[in-house]
N, C-alpha and C positions, 0 to 999 in steps of 0.2 A: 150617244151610247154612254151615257153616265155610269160610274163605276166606283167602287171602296178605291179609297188611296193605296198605293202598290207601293211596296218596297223599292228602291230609288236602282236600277241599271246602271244610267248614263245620268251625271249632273253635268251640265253646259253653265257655267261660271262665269258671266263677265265676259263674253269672247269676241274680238275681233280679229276680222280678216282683210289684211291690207294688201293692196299688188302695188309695186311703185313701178308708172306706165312713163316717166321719165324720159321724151325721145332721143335727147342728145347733151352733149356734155357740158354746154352751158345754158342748157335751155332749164325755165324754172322747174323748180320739184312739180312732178304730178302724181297723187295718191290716190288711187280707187277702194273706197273704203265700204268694198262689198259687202263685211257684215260688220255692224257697228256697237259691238257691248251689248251682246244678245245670253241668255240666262233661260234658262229651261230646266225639267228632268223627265227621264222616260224611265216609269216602271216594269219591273218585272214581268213577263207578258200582256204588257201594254201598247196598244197604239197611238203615234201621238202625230197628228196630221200640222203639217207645214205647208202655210196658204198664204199664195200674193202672186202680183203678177210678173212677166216676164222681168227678170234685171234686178228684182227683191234682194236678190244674194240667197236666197233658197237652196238653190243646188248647190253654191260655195258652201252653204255653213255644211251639208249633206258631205260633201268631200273633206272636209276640213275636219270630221268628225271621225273621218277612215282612215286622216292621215295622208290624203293624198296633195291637199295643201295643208301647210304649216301655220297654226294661230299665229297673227300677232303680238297679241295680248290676251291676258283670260285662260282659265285651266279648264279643263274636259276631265272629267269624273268617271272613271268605268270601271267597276265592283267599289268606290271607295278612293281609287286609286288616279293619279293623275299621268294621261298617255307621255306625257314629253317628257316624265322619270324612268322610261320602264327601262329595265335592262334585257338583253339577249330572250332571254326566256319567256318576259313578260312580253316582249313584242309580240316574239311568234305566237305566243297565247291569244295576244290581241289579233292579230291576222285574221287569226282561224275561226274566231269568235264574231269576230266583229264584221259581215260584206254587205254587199250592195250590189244591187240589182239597176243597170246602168235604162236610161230614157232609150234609148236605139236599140232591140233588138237585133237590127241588121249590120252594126257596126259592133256592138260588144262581143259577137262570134265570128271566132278564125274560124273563114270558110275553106282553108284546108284539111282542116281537123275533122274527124267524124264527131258523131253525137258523141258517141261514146268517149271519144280518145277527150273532149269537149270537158263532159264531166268528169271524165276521171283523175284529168291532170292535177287539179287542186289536192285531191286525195294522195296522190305520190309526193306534191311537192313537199304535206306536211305527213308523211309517213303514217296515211290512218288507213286501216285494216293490211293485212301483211302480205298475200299473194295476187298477182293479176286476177285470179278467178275471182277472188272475195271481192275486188273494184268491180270486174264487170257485172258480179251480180247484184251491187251496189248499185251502177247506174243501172242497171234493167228496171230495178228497184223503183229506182228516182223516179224514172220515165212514168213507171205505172200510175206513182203518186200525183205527180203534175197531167195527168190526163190524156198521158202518151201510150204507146204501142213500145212492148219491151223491141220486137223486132226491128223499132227504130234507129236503135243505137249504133246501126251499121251506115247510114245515111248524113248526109253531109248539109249543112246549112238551109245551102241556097231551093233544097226541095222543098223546103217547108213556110208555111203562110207568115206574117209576123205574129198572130195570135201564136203560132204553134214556137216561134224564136224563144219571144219572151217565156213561154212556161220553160224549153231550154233551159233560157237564163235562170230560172227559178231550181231548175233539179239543179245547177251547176253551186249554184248558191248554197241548197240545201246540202249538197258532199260534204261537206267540212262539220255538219252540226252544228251552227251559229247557233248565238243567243240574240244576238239582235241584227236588226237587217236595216241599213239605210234603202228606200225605195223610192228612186232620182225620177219621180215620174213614169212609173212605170206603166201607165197604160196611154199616155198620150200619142204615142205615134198609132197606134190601134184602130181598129175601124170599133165604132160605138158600139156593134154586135157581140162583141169579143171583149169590152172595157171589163163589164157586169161578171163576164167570166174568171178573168183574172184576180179582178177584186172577190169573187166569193174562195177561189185557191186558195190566194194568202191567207184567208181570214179561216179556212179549212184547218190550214198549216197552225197558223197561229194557236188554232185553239186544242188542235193534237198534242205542238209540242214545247207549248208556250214562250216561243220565241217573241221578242219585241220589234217591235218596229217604227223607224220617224218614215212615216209615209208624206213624198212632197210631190206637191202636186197645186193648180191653178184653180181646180174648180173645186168649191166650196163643197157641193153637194156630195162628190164623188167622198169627198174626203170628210165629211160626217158621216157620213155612210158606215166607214169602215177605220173610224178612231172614236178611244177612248176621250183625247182630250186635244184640243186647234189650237195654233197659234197662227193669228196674222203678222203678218212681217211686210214691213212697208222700207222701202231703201235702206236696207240694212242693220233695223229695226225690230222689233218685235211691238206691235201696238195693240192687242188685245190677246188674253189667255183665257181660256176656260173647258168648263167641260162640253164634249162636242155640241150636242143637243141645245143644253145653252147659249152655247154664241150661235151658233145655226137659227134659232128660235127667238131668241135675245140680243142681237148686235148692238154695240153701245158705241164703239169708234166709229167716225164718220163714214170711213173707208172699209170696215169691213157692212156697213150696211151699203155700200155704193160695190160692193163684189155681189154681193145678195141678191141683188136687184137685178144685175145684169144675167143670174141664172135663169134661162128657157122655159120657161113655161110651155108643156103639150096641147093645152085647151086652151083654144082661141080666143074663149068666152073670160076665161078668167085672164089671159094674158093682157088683153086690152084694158084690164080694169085696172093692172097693176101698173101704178109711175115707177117709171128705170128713174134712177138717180145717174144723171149725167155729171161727170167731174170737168170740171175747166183745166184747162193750164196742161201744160206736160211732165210729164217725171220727169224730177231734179237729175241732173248726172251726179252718179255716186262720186266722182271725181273733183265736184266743188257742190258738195250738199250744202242746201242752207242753214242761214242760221237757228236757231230754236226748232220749233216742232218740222219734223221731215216732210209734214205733211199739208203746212200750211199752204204753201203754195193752191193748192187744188182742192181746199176746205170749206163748204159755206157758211160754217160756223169761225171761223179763223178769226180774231181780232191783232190788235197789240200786242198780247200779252205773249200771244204765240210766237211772236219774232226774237223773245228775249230771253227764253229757256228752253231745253227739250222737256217735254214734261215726262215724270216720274209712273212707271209703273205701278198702280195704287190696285189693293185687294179689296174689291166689293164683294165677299160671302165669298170667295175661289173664282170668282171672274175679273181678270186684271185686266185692266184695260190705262193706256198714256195717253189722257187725252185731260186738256185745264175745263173744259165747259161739260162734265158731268154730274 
């Protein structure tokens, strides 16, 4: 979904995310260096899809990004401005601005809550529109928009399918009028009937009320589908950028041609024709990454030279890709 360059949202700067997992008081330092000096921007109503496998740091950099874990190292850029300066005001601006749409529909809603009391609450906590009435007919609103029955707003969680949670979570999201949306996976716990669904709402929303979004997610396809521009992330890395279409079409790093590969094929005929690219070896623990490229370990192009530097994110025409043998 190739697109004109958009006015910059979010700049991601240099950023890592460190947990020290330390068990005891003399036992040695241990650092899980979930995201490692990772660098992005998401435009203006833009999609910008985050692809890699389980343990990437995908969903840390996604939280890291709302403030729900604290960077490291590295600044976070939103309108211009850097999150870990804001004062009182700028926060709460940021709040209400900035959500995220959590992987579990089943666990990111209090099932004592109705629909309604559900979406409404974000509305009260940040004082937006001024009577009960004007909230309720706010969520009825919501409900309509995400694909819902305004009469649902009276019913509680657990009545409802996970297809029908996650749009939920989506009118709960949209209460506040965000400009940008982190999306932690949001259709993976889904039944595959219902993925297509939710990915065409956002993409509804999106282009209504040009909100942005880093959509994260595993599967390649899903997430070209519905971004402007991909980043692969490999142990805490980012190893190739571009625009969606492009790297979808074009993979130049080893590993996102080895995610490529492993997407499903419907047609039996063609599927047999096509070689999966098998990787050897196991993901490095982010806890004692190797040395040089992250990615050596499990590369068939990998020599020497990979063991002695990480390599540098290089611009081929707006597709970046770290890798020494391109």
């Amino acid at each position: 979904m190739a697109d004109m360059e958009r006015e910059p949202l979010l700049v991601v700067d240099h950023v890592k995310t460190h947990f020290d997992v330390t068990k005891g008081l003399f036992s040695p330092k241990q650092i899980v260096k979930a995201v490692d000096d990772v660098s992005f921007t998401v435009g203006k109503g833009e999609t910008y899809g985050l692809v890699g496998e389980s343990g990437c740091g995908k969903s840390t950099l996604g939280r890291t990004l709302v403030k729900i874990y604290p960077a490291t190292a590295g600044k976070i850029l939103y309108k211009g401005k850097d999150i870990a300066g804001f004062n009182k005001a700028e926060e709460k601006e940021f709040r209400k601005e900035v959500q995220m749409i959590f992987q579990d529909p089943y666990a990111s809603l209090n099932p004592r809550m109705t629909v309604g009391e559900i979406i409404k609450e974000p509305m009260e906590i940040h004082g937006i529109l001024g009577s009960p009435k004007e909230r309720e007919e706010r969520a009825a609103e919501l409900l309509k928009i995400v694909g819902l029955k305004p009469d649902h707003i009276r019913r509680y969680p657990h009545e409802f399918s996970g297809g029908q949670r996650q749009r939920i979570s989506i009118a709960r999201t949209l209460s506040l009028n965000p400009r940008f949306i982190i999306c932690d996976e949001p259709i993976s716990a889904l039944d595959v009937s219902i993925q297509a669904q939710i990915i065409n709402l956002l993409k509804e929303i999106q282009d209504e009320m040009g909100i942005s979004y880093l959509f994260v997610a595993h599967d390649l396809s899903m997430v070209n589908y519905i971004s402007h521009r991909i980043g692969v992330m490999y142990l805490g890395h980012l190893v190739e950028e571009g625009e969606a279409d492009e790297v979808y079409s074009n993979p130049i790093h080893p590993y996102t041609k080895a995610l490529l590969s492993a997407i499903p094929i419907p047609d039996p005929d063609v599927a047999k024709s096509k070689s999966r690219i098998k990787l050897e070896g196991e993901l490095p623990s982010p806890i004692n990454p190797p040395e040089g490229c992250p990615f050596k370990g499990r590369c068939p192009m990998a020599t020497e030279e990979c063991g002695k530097a990480r390599p540098e994110m290089k611009d081929y025409n707006g597709h970046k890709v770290a890798c020494f043998h391109i």
